[in-house]
Biopython code that builds the backbone (N, CA, C, O; Angstrom):
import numpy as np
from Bio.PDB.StructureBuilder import StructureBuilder

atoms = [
    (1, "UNK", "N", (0.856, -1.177, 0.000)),
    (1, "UNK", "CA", (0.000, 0.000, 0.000)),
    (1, "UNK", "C", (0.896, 1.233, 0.000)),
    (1, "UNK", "O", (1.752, 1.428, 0.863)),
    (2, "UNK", "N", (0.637, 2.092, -1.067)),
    (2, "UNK", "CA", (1.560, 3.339, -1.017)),
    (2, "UNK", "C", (0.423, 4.442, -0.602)),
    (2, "UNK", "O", (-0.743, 4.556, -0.980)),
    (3, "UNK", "N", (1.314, 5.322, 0.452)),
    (3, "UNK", "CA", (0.730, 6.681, 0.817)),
    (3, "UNK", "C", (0.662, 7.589, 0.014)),
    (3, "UNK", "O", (1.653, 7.882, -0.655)),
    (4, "UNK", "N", (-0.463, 8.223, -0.109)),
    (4, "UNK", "CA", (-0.408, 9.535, -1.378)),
    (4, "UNK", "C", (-1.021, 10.818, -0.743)),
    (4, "UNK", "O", (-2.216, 10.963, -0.485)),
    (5, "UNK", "N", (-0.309, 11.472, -0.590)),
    (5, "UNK", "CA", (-0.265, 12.884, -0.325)),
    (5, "UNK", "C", (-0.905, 13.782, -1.408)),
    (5, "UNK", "O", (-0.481, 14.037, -2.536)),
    (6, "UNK", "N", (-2.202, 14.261, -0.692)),
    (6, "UNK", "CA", (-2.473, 14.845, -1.860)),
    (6, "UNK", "C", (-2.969, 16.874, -1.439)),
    (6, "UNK", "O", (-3.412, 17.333, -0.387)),
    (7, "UNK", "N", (-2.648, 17.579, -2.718)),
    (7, "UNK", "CA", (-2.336, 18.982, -2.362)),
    (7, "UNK", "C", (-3.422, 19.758, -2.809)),
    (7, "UNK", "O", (-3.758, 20.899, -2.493)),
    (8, "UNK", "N", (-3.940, 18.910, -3.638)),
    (8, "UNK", "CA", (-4.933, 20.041, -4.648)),
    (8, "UNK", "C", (-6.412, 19.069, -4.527)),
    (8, "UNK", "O", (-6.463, 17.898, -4.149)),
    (9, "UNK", "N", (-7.504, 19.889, -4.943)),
    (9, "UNK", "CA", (-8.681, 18.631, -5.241)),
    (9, "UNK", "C", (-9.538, 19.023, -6.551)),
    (9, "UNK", "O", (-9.282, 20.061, -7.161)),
    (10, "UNK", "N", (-10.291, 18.382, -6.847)),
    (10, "UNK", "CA", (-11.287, 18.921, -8.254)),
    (10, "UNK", "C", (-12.208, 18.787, -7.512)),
    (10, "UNK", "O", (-12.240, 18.020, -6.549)),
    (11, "UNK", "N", (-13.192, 19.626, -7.927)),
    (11, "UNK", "CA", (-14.763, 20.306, -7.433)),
    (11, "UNK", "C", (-15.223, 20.278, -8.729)),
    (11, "UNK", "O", (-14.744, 20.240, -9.863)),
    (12, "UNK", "N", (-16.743, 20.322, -7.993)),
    (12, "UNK", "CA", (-17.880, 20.513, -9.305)),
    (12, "UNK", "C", (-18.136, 21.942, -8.911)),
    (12, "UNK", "O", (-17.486, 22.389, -7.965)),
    (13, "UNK", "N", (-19.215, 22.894, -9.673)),
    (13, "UNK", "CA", (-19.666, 23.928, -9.244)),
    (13, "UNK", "C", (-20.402, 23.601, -7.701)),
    (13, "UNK", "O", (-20.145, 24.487, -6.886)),
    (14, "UNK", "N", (-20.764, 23.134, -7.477)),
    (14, "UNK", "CA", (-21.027, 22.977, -5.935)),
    (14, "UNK", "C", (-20.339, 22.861, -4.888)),
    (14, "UNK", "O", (-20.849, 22.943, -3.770)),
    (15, "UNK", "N", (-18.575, 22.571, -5.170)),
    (15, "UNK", "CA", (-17.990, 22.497, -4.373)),
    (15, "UNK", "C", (-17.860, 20.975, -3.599)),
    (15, "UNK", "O", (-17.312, 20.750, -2.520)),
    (16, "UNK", "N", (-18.484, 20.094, -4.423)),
    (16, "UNK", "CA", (-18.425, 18.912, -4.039)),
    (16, "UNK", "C", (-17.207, 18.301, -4.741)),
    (16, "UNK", "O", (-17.002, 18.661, -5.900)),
    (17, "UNK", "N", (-16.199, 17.232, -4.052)),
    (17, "UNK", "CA", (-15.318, 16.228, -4.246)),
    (17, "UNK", "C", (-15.449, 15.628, -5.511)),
    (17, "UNK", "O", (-16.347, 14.788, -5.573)),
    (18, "UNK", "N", (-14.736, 15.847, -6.638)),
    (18, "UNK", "CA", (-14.841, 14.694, -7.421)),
    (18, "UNK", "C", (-13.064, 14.495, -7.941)),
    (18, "UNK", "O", (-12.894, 14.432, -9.158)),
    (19, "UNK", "N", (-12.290, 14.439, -7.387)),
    (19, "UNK", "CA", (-10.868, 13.891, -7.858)),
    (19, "UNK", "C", (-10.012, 14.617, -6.702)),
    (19, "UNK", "O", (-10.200, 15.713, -6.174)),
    (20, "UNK", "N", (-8.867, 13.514, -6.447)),
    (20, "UNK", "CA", (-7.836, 14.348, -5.244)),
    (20, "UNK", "C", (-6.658, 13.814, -6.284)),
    (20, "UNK", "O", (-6.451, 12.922, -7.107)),
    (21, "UNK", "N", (-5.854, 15.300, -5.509)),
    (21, "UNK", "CA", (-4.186, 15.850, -6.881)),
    (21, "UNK", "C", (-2.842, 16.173, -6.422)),
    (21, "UNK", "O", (-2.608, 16.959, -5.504)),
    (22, "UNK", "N", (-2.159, 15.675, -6.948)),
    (22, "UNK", "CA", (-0.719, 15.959, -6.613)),
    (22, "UNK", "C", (-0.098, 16.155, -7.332)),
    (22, "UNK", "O", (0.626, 15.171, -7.489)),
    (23, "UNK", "N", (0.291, 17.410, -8.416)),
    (23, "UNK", "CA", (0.996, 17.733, -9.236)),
    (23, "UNK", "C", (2.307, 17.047, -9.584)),
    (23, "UNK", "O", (2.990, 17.149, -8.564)),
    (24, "UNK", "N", (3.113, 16.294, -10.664)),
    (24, "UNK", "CA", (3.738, 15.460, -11.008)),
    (24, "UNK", "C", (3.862, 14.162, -10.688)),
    (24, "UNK", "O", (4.827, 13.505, -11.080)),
    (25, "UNK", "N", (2.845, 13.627, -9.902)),
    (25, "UNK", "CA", (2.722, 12.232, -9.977)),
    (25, "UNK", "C", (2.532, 11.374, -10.747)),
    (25, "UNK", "O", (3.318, 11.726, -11.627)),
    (26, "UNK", "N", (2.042, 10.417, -11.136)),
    (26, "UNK", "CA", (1.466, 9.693, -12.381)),
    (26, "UNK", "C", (0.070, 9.110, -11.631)),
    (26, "UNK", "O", (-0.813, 8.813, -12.437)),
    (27, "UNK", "N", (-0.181, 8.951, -10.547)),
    (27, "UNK", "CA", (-1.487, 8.546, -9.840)),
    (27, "UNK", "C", (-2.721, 9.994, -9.725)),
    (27, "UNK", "O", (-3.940, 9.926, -9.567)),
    (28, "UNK", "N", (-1.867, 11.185, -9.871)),
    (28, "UNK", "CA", (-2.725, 12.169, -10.057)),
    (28, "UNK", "C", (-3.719, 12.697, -11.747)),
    (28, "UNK", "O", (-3.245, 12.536, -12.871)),
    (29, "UNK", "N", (-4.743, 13.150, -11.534)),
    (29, "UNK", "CA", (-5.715, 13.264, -10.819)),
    (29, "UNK", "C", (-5.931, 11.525, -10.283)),
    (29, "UNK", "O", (-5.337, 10.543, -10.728)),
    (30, "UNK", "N", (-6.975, 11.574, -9.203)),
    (30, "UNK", "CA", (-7.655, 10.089, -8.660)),
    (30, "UNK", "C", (-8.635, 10.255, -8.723)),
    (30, "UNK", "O", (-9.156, 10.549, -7.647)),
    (31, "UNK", "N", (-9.369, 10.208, -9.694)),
    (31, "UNK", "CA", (-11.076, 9.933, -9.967)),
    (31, "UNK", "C", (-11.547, 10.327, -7.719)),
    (31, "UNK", "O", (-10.715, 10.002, -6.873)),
    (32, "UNK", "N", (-12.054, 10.576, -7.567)),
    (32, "UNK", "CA", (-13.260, 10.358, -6.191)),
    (32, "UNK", "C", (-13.488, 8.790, -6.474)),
    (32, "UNK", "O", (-12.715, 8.069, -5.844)),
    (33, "UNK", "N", (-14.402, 8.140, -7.301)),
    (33, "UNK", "CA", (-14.805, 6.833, -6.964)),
    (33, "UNK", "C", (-13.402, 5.852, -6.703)),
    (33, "UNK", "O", (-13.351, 4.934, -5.884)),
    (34, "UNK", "N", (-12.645, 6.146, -7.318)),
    (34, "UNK", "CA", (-11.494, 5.588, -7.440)),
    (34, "UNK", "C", (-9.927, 5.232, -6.082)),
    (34, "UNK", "O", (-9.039, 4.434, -5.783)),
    (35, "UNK", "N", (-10.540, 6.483, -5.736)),
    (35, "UNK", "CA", (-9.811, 6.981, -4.084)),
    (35, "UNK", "C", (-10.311, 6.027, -3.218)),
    (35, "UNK", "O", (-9.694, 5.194, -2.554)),
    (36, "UNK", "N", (-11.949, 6.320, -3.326)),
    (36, "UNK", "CA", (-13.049, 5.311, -2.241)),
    (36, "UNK", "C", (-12.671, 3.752, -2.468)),
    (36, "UNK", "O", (-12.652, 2.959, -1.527)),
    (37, "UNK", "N", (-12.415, 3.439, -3.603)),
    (37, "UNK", "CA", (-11.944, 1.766, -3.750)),
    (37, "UNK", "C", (-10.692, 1.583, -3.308)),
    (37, "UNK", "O", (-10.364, 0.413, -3.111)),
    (38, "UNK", "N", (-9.753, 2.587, -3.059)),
    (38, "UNK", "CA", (-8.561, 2.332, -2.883)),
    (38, "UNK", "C", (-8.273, 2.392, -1.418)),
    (38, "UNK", "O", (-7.448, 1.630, -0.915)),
    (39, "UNK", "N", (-8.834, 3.146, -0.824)),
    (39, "UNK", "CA", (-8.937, 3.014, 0.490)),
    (39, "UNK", "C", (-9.855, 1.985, 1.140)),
    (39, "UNK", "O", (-9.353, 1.485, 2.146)),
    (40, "UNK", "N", (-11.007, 1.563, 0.842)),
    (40, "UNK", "CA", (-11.836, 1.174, 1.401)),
    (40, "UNK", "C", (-11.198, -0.340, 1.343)),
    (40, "UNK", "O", (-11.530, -1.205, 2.153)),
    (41, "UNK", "N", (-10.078, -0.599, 0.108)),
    (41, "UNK", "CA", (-9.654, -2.362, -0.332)),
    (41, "UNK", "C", (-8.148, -2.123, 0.380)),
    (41, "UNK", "O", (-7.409, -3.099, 0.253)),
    (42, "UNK", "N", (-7.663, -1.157, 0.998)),
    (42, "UNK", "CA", (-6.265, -1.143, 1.510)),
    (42, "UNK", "C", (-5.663, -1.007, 0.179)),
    (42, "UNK", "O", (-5.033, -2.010, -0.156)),
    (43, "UNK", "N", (-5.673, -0.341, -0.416)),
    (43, "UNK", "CA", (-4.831, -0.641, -2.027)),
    (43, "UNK", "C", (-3.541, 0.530, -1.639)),
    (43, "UNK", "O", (-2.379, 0.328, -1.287)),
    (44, "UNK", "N", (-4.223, 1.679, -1.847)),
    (44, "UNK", "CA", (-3.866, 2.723, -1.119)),
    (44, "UNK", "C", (-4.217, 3.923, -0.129)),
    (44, "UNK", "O", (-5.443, 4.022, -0.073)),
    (45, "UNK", "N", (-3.407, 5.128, 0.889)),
    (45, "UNK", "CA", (-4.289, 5.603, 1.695)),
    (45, "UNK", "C", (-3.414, 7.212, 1.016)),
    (45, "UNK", "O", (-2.304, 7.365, 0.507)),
    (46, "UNK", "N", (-4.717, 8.338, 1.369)),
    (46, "UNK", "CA", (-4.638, 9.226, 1.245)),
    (46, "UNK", "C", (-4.658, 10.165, 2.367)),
    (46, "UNK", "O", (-5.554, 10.125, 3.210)),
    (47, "UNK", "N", (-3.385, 11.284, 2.416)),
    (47, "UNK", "CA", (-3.615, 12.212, 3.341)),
    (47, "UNK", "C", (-3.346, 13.533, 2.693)),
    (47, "UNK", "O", (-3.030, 13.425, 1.508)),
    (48, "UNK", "N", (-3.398, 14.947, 3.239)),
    (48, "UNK", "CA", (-3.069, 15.815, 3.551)),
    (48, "UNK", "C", (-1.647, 16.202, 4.371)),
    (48, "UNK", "O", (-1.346, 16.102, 5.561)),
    (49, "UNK", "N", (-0.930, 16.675, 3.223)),
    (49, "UNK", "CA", (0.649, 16.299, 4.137)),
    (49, "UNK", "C", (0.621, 18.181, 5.064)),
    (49, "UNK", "O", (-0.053, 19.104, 4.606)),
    (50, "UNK", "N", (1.204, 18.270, 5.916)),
    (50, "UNK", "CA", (1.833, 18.948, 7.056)),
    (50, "UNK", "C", (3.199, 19.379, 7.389)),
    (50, "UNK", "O", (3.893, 18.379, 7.208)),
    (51, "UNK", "N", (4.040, 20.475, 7.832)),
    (51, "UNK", "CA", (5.209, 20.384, 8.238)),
    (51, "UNK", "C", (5.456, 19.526, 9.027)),
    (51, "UNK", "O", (6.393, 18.733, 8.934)),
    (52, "UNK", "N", (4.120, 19.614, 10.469)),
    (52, "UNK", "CA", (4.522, 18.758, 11.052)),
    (52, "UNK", "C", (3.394, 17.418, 11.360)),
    (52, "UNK", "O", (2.639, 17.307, 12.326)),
    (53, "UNK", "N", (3.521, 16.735, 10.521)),
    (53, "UNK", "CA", (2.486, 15.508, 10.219)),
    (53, "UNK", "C", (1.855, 15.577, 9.003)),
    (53, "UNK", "O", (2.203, 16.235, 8.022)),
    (54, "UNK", "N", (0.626, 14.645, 9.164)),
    (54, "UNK", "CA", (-0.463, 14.538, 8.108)),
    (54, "UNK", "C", (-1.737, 14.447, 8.583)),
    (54, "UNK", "O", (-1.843, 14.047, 9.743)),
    (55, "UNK", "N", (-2.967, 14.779, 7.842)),
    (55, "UNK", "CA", (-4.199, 14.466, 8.274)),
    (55, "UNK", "C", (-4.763, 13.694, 6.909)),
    (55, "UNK", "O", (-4.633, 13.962, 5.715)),
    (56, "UNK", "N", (-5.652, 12.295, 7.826)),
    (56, "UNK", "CA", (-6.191, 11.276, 6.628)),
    (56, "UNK", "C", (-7.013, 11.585, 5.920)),
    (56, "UNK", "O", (-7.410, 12.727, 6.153)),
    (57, "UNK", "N", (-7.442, 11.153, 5.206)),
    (57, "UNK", "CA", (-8.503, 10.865, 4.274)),
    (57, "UNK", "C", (-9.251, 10.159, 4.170)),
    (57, "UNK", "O", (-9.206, 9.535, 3.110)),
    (58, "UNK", "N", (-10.315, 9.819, 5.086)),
    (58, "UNK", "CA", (-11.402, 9.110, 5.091)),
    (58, "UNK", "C", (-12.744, 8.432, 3.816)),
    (58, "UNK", "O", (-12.933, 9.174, 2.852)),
    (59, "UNK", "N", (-13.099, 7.870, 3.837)),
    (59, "UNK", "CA", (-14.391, 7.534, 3.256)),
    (59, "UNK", "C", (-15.661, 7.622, 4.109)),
    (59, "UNK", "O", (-15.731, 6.728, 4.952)),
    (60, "UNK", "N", (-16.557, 8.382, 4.091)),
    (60, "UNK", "CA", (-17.918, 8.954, 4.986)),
    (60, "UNK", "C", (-19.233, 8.070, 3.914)),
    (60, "UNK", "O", (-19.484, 8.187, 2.714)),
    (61, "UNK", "N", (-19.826, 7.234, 4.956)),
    (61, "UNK", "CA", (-21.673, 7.381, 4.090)),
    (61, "UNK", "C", (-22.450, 8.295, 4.351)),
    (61, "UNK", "O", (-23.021, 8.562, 5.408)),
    (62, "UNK", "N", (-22.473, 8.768, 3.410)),
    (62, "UNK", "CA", (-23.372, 10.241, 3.414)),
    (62, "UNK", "C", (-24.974, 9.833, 3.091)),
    (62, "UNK", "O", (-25.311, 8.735, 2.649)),
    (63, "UNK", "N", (-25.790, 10.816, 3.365)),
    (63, "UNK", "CA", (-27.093, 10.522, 3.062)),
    (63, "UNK", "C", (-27.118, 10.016, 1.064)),
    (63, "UNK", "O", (-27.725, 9.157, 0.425)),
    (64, "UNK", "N", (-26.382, 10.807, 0.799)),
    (64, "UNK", "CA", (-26.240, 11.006, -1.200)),
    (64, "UNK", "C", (-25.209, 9.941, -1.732)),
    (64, "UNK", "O", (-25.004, 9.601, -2.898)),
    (65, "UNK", "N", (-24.510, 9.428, -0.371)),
    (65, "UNK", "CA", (-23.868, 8.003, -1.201)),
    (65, "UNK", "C", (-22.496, 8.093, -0.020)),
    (65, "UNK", "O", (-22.456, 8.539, 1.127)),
    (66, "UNK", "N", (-21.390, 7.418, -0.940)),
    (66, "UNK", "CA", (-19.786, 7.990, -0.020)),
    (66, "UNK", "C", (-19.429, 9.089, -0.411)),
    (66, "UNK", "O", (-19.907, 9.689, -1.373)),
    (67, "UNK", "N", (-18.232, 9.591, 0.559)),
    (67, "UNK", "CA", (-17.491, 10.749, -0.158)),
    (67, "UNK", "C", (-16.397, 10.528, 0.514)),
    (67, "UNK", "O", (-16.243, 9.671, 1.385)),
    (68, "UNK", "N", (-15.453, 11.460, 0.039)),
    (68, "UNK", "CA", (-13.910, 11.904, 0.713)),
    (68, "UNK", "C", (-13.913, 13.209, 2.304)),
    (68, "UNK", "O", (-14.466, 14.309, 2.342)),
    (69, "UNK", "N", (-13.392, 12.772, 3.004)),
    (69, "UNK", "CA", (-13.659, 13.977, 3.770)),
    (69, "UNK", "C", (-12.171, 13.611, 4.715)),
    (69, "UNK", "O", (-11.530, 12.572, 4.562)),
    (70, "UNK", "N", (-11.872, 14.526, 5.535)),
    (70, "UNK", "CA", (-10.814, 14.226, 6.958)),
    (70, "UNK", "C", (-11.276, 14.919, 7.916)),
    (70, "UNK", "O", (-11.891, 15.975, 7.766)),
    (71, "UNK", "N", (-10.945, 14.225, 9.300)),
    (71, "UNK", "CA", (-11.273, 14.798, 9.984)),
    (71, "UNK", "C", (-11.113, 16.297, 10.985)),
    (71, "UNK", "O", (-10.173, 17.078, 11.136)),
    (72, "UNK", "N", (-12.734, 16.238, 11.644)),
    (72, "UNK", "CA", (-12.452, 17.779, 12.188)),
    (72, "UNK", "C", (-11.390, 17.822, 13.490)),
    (72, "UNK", "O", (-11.265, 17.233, 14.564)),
    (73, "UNK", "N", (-10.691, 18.896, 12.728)),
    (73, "UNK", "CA", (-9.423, 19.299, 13.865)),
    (73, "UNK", "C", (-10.131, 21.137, 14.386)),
    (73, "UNK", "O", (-11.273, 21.598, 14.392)),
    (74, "UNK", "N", (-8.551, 21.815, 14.816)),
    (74, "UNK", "CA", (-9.077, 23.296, 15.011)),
    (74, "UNK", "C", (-8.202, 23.895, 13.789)),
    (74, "UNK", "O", (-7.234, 24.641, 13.933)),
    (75, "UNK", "N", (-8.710, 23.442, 12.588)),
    (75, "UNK", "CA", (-7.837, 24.326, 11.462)),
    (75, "UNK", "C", (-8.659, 24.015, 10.185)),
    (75, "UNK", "O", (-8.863, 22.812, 10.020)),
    (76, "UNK", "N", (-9.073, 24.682, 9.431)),
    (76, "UNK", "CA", (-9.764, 24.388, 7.931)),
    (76, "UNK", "C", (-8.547, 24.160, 6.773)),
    (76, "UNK", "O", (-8.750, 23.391, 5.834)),
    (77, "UNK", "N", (-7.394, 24.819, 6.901)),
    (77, "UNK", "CA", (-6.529, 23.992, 6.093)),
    (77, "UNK", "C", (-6.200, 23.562, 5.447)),
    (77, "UNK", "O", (-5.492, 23.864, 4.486)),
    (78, "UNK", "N", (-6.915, 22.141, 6.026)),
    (78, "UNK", "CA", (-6.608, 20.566, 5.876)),
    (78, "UNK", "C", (-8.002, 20.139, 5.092)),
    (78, "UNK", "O", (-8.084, 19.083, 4.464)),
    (79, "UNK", "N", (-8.976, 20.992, 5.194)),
    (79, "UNK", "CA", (-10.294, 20.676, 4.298)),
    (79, "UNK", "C", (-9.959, 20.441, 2.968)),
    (79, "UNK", "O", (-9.284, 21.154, 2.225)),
    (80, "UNK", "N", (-10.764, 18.837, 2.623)),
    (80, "UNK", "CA", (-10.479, 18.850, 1.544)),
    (80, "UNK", "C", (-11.090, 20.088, 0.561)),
    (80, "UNK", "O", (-10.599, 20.357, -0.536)),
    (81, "UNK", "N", (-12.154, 20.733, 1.104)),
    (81, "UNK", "CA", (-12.961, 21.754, 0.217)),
    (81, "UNK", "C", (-12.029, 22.818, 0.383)),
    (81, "UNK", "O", (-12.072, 23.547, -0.608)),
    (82, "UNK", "N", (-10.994, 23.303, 1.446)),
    (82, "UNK", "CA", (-10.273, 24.413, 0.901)),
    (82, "UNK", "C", (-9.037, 24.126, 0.534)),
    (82, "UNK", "O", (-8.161, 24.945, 0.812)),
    (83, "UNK", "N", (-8.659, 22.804, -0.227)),
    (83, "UNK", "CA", (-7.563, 22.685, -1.032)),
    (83, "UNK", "C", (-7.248, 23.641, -2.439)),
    (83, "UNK", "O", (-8.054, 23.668, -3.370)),
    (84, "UNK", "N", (-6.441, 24.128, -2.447)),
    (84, "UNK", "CA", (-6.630, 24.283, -4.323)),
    (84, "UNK", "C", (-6.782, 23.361, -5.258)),
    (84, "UNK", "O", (-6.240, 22.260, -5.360)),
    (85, "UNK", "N", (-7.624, 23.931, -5.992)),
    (85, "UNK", "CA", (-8.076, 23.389, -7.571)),
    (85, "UNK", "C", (-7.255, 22.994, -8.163)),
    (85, "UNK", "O", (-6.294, 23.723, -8.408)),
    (86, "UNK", "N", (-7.311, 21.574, -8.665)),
    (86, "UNK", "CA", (-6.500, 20.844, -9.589)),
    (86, "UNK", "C", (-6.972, 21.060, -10.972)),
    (86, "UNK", "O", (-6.397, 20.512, -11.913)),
]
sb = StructureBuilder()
sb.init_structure("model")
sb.init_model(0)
sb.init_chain("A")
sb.init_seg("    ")
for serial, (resi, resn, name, xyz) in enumerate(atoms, 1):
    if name == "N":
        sb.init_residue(resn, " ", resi, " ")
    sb.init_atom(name, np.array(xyz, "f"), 0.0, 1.0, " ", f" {name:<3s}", serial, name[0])
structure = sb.get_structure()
């Protein structure tokens, strides 16, 4: 299982999750459905990298299906919704 750090995300006009990004990788963009299989099968795990640490990347059942999310700390940050746009 390789760790993937990811910096950027793709949004729809709503601001909803649909791909997480890491500029010069070859695994970047990661589809959203694609992330959820990879985590959910141990394939691979996704975080939010840090100076000092990382924060994960979860899979949530939402009322509208799964999604990507991490958890709440005291910093927005680390939101995947205020990543920059891939």
């Amino acid at each position: 299982m390789a760790d993937r750090a990811v910096t950027s995300t793709g949004k729809d006009r709503d601001g909803d999750i649909l791909s997480l990004c890491n500029t010069g990788h070859l695994w970047s963009p990661r589809s959203k459905s694609d992330a959820i299989y990879d985590i959910e099968n141990g394939i691979h795990s996704y975080y939010v990298p840090w100076q000092s640490g990382r924060t994960e990347i979860h899979v949530v059942e939402g009322s509208n299906g799964k999604y990507l999310r991490t958890d709440r700390d005291n910093t927005s940050k680390n939101n995947l919704d205020d990543l920059p746009n891939c």
